[in-house]
Each structure stands twice: as structure tokens, then as C-alpha cells.
C-alpha positions as CSV (number, residue, x, y, z in Angstrom):
1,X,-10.9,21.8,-17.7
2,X,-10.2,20.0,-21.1
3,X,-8.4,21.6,-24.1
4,X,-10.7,21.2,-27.6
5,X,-7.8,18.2,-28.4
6,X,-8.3,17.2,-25.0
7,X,-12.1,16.6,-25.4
8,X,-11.4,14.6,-28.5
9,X,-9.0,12.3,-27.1
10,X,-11.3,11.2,-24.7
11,X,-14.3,11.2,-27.4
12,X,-12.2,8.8,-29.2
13,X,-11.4,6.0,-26.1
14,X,-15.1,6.7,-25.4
15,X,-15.5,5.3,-28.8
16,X,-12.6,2.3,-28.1
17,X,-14.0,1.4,-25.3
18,X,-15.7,-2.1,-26.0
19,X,-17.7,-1.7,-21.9
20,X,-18.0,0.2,-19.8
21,X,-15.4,0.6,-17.3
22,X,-15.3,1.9,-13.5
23,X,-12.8,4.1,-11.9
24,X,-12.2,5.2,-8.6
25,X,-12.4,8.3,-7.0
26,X,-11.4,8.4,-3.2
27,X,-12.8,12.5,-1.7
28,X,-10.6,14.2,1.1
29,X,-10.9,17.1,2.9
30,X,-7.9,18.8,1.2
31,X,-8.1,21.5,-0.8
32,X,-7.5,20.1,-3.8
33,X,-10.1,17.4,-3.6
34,X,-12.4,20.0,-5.8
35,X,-9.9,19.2,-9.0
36,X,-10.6,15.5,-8.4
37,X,-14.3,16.0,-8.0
38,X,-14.4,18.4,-11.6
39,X,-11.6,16.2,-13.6
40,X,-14.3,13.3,-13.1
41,X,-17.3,14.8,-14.1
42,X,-15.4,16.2,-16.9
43,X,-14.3,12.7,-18.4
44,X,-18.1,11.1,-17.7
45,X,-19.7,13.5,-19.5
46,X,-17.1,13.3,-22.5
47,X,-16.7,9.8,-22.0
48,X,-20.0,7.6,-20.6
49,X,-18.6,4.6,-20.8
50,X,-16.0,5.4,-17.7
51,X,-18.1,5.0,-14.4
52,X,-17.3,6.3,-11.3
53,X,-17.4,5.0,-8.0
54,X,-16.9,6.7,-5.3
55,X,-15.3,6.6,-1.7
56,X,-14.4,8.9,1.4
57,X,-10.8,8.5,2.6
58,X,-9.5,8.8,5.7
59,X,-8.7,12.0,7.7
60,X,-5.2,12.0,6.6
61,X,-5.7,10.7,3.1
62,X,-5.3,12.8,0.4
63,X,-8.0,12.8,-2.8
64,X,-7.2,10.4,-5.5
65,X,-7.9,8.3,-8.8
66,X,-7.6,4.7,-8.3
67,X,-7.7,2.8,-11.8
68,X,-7.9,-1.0,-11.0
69,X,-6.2,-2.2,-7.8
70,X,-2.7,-1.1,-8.3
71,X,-2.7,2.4,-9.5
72,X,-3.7,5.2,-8.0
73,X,-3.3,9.0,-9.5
74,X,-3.1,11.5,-6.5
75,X,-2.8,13.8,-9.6
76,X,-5.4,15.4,-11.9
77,X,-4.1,13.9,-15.1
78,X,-4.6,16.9,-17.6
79,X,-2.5,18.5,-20.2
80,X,0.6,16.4,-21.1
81,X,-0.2,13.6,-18.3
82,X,-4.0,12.8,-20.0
83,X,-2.2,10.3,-22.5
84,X,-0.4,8.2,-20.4
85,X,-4.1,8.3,-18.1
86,X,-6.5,7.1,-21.0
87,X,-4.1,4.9,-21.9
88,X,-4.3,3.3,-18.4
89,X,-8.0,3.4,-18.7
90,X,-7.8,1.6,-22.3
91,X,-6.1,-0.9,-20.8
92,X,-8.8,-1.5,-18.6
93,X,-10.8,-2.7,-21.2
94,X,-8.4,-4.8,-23.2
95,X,-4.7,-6.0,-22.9
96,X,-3.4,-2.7,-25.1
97,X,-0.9,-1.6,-23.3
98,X,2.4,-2.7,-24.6
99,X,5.3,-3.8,-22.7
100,X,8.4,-5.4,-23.7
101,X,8.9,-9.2,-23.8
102,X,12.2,-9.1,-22.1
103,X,10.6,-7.0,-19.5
104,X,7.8,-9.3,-18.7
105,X,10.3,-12.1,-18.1
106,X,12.1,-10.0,-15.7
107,X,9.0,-9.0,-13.8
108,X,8.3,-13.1,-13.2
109,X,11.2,-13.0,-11.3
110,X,9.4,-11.3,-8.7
111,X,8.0,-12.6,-5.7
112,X,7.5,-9.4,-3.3
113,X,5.2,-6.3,-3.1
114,X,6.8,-3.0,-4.1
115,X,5.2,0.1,-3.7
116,X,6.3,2.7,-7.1
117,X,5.9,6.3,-6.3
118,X,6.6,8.6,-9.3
119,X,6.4,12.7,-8.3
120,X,5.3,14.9,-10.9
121,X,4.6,18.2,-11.8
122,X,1.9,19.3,-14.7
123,X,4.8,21.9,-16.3
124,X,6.9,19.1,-16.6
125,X,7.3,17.6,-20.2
126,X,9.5,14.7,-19.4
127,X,7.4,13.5,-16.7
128,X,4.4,11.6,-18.9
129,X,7.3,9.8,-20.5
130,X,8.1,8.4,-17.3
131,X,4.4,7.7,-16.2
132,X,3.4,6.0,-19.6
133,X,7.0,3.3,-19.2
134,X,5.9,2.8,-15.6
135,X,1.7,2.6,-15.8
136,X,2.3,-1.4,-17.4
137,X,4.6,-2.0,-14.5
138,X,1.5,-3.0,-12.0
139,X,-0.9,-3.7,-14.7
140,X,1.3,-7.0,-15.7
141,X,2.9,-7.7,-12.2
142,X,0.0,-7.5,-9.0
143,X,2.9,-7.7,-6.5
144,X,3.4,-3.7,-7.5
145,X,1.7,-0.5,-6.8
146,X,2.1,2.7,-8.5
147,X,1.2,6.0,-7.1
148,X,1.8,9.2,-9.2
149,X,1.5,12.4,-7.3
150,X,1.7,16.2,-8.2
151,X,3.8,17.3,-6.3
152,X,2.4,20.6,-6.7
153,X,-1.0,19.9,-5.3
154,X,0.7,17.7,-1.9
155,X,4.2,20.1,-1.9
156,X,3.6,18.4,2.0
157,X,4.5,15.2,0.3
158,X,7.5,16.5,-1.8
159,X,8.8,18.0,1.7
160,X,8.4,15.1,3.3
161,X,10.0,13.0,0.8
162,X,12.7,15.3,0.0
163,X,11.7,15.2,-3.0
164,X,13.8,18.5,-5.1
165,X,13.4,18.0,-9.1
166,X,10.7,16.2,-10.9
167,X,10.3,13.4,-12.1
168,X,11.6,11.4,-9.0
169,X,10.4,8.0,-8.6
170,X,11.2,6.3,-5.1
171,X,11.1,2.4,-4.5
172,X,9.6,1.4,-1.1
173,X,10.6,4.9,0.2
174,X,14.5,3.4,0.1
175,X,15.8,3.5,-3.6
176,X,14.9,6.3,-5.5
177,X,16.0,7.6,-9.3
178,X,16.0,11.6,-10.4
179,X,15.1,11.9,-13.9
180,X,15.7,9.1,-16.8
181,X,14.8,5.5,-15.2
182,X,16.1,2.2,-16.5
183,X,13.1,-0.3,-16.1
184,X,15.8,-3.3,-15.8
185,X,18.0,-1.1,-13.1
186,X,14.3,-0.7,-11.3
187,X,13.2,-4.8,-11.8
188,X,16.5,-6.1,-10.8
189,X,16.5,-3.9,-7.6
190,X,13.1,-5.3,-7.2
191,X,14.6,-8.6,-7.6
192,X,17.0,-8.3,-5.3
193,X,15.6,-6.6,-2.4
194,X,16.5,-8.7,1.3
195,X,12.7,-9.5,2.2
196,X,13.8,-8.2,6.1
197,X,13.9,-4.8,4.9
198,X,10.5,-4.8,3.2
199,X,8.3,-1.9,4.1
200,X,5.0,-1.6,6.2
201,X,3.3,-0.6,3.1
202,X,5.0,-4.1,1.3
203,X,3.7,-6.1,4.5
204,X,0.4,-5.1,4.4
205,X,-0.1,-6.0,0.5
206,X,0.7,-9.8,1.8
207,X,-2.5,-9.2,4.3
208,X,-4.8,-7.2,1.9
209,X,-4.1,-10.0,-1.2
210,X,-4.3,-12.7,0.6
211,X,-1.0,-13.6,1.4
212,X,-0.6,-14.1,5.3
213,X,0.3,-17.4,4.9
214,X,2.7,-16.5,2.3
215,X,4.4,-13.7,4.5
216,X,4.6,-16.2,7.8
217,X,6.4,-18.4,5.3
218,X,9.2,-16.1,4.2
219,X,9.8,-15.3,7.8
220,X,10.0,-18.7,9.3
221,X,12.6,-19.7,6.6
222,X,14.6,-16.5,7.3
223,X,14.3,-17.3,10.7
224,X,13.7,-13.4,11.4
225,X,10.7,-11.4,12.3
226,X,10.5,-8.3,9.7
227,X,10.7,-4.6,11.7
228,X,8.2,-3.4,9.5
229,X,5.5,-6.2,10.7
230,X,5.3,-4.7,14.2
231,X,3.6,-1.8,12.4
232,X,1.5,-4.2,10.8
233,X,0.4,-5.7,13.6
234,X,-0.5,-2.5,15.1
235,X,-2.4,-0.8,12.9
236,X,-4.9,1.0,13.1
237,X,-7.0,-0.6,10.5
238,X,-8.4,-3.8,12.2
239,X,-8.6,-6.2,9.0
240,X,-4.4,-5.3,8.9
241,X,-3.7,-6.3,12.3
242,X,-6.4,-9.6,11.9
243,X,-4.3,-10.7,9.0
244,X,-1.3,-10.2,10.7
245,X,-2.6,-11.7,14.0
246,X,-3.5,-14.6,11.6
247,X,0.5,-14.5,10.6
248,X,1.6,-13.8,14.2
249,X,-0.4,-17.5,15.0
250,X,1.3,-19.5,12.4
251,X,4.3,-18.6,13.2
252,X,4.4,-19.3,17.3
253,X,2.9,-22.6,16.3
254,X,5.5,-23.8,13.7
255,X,8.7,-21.6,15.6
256,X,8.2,-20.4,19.8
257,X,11.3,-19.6,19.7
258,X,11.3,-16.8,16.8
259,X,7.8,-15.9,18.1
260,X,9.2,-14.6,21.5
261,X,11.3,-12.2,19.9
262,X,8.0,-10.1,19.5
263,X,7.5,-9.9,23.1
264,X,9.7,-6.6,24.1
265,X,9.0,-4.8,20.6
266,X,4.8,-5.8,21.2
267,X,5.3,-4.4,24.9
268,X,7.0,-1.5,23.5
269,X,4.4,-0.4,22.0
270,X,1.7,-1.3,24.2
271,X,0.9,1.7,26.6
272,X,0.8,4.2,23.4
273,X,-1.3,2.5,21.8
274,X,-5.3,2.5,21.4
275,X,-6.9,0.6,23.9
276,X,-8.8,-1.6,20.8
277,X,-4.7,-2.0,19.9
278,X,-3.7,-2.6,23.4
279,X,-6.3,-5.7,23.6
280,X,-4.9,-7.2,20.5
281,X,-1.1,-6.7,21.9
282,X,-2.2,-8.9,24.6
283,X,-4.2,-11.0,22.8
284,X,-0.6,-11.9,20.5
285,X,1.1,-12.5,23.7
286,X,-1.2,-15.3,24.9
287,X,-1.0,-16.9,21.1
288,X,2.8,-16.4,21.9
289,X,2.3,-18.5,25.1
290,X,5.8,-17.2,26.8
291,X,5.6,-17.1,30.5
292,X,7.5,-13.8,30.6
293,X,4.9,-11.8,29.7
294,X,2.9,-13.1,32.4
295,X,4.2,-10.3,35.1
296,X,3.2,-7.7,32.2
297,X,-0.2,-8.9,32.2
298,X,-0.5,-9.0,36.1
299,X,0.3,-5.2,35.7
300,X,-2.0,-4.7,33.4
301,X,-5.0,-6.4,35.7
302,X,-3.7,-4.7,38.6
303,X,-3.4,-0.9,36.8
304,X,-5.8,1.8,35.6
305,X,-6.5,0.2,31.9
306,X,-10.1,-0.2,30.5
307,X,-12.5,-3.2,31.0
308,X,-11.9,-4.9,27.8
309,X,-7.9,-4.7,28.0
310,X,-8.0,-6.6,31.4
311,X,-10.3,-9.2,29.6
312,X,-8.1,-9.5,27.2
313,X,-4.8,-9.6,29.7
314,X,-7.0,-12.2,31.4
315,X,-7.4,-14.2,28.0
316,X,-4.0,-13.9,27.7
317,X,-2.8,-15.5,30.8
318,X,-5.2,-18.3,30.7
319,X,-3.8,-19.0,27.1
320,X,-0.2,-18.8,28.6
321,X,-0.9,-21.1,31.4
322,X,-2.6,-23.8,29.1
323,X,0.3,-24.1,27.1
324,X,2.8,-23.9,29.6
325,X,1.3,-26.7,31.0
């Protein structure tokens, strides 16, 4: 897989490396996973020192390199992109990579998750430029996550993100740049993104880092309920919709009133959804504890819905009643 330079390159951080260090490697069933699997036993031969520990992702999940918690490479990082890579991995030993002063300072400024996704393509000699300015990017600020993706591995995910010419880099799937990127241009739209139109993907970092109270907070003081959090509390992964269960709370005990506005968007939702996602619906509306949901839950005790959604429609309506009273 490696050229003869290729192999010494990664001698060489072998020899850098001060520990060893662990990487991730998350298998798929797509056909491309087999790259993954061969690029990683390549580099552990070459380079002992970098571990590997492995995962299975989900059915829909495409293969990938995670390198600490904020990057992950759905690319196999050969020919011009290995640089940029070992330079990632270097970093993981010691603070090497280098990034501007004035750019740090500008990152402090901010206070929401961003998900980076840069698309690639290996013929493309422009694109490790762009890779090697963004790879510091999550590795200084932990609000951001960069994904790099061939494009010509997942041309699904080029279609789908209407993506035409490489390198594109999109911000929360709502600003993107074609070609040459401006870091300041990308941290000050960062900056200056309206917190109501954060993405699911944005919401669900303030679950998965610990930040539900941080997330109820921003949304009482807007006095708004995000879109995107109705997708968060219906995910299908149960610790998301705990943590945002856990948000939901704190919010219809501080503010009833803003609480209630998830009653017709929850409903919405309710007879599509799983019947593990149905019981927590109704478990949110007792929490909510607004007597117009109680006729929903009468319909759902009086319908054809499984055992444990009328126990929690019973829940629910007990919960209602005690605090209406």
C-alpha cells in the first residue's frame, strides 16, 4: 500500500513517537471497509508504536479512522494526504502541531459545536493543503469536529451533499467554501452562527460532552426551543434522547410555558416512531405536565399500541395530574 518514501515517513514518526499511541478504526459493511482494514495493518507493522482499537459501526455508517475524539478520516490517507495524517498522529503524542497565535485567540471566541467536513479526492494535490490548515482546528478547540472524506470511496456522500469539485469543505451542512479557505472567514462564521439554527449533529455534541445543562441554558435565555433538538430527542440512540430528556426536564421546570411548545412537534412525531421512542415521547409529555396532552394519551390507552407505550401513557397522565393539581 505504501510507496518506499511512504514507508520511511512513517519509520521516522515511529521513531518520534515518545508512547505509544492508539487510533481508531470503526469496520462497515461497505466495500471499501477492506482499505481501512489494510491501511492499518500497514502503519502497525511500520510503525508499533500506533495501536489500534477497534469498533463495528452501525448499519448505515461508513468505515473510518478516528484519531482522538474530534477527527475522524472516512479516507485512506495515502499518497499526498499521509503527511497531513502522521502529522495528526504526531500530535497525538506531543503539542507539535502548529497553529497561529492570532488564530487561537479567535477560536476562544467560540462557545458552540461545529461539525467541519472537508471532501477530498486522492488525485487532488491541493487538497492535503487544506487538510493539514484544518487538522489543528479540533485539536485546539473541542467544540469542533472534523471529518475528511474521499469522496471517491462514498461518491453517495458527494451526491448527497452536492458536492461537484474537491476540496469542498461544508460548515454544519449550511455554509460551505469551494477551494482556497480563509481560516478567519471559517472562525468568524463560527462565531457568529444564531444558536437556533444549530444542527442535530451540533445538539448532540452538548449531550455526548457533557453539556445538557449547558444546551437547556442557551435555550431558556433565547426563550426558543432549537428545531434541531426534536431530532435529538428522538433518536435512535438512547444515551442521545436520555441526555436530551435530561435537557427537556430542566427546561419545563425553570420555563412551562416554552416547554409546551414541544407538545405538537413531540406528537408529530409520535406514531412513526419506534415504540422504545414512542414511550419516551410520552414520557416528555408527563415531565411537560400540560393537560392538553392528556386526550392524546387517552388515545393512546384506548388504541392498538404495545404494553409498555400504555405504561408509559399511564405514567404520563399520572405525572400530568400531579402537577396540575
Amino acid at each position: 500500500m505504501f510507496t518506499p518514501l511512504e514507508e520511511k515517513q512513517i519509520i521516522k514518526l515511529n521513531h518520534q513517537l515518545s508512547e505509544d499511541i492508539t487510533i481508531g478504526l470503526v469496520a462497515s459493511q461497505h466495500t471499501s471497509s477492506r482499505l481501512f482494514h489494510e491501511f492499518c495493518d500497514d502503519i502497525t507493522r511500520l510503525a508499533p508504536k500506533i495501536k489500534i482499537s477497534k469498533a463495528e459501526a452501525g448499519p448505515q455508517d461508513p468505515p473510518q479512522i478516528l484519531i482522538g475524539n474530534c477527527l475522524r478520516y472516512q479516507a485512506v490517507p495515502t499518497g499526498y494526504e499521509l503527511q497531513p495524517f502522521l502529522e495528526a498522529l504526531a500530535a497525538l503524542d506531543s503539542d507539535s502541531l502548529k497553529i497561529a497565535e492570532h488564530i487561537k485567540i479567535l477560536l476562544k471566541k467560540n462557545i458552540l459545536p461545529a461539525s467541519l467536513t472537508v471532501f477530498i479526492a486522492p488525485q487532488c494535490t491541493f487538497c492535503p493543503q487544506i487538510v493539514r490548515r484544518l487538522i489543528p482546528l479540533p485539536m485546539t478547540d473541542k467544540n469542533l469536529e472534523l471529518t475528511i472524506i474521499d469522496g471517491t470511496l462514498f461518491p453517495e456522500m458527494m451526491q448527497t451533499h452536492q458536492i461537484r469539485s474537491v476540496p469542498t469543505l461544508l460548515l454544519d451542512d449550511q455554509f460551505r467554501w469551494t477551494g482556497s479557505v480563509s481560516l478567519e472567514e471559517l472562525i468568524e462564521t463560527l462565531n457568529t452562527r444564531d444558536p437556533v439554527s444549530l444542527r442535530p449533529a451540533s445538539l448532540e455534541s452538548f449531550i455526548t460532552e457533557g453539556g445538557a445543562g449547558r444546551l437547556a441554558a442557551m435555550m431558556l435565555e433565547s426563550e426558543k426551543l432549537f428545531p434541531a433538538f426534536f431530532d435529538v430527542l428522538t433518536h435512535n440512540k438512547w444515551p442521545i434522547r436520555l441526555g436530551a430528556m435530561v435537557v427537556m426536564e430542566e427546561i419545563a421546570g425553570k420555563n412551562p410555558d416554552l416547554a409546551a411548545e414541544a407538545l405538537n412537534p413531540l406528537w408529530g412525531r409520535f406514531h412513526g416512531a419506534p415504540v422504545q421512542i414512542q414511550g419516551d415521547i410520552l414520557h416528555v409529555l408527563g415531565e411537560i405536565g400540560d393537560p392538553r396532552s392528556v386526550s392524546w394519551l387517552e388515545s393512546v390507552l384506548s388504541g392498538n399500541f404495545d404494553r409498555e407505550v400504555k405504561e408509559a401513557a399511564i405514567e404520563a397522565a399520572i405525572k400530568i395530574s400531579n402537577t396540575d393539581t
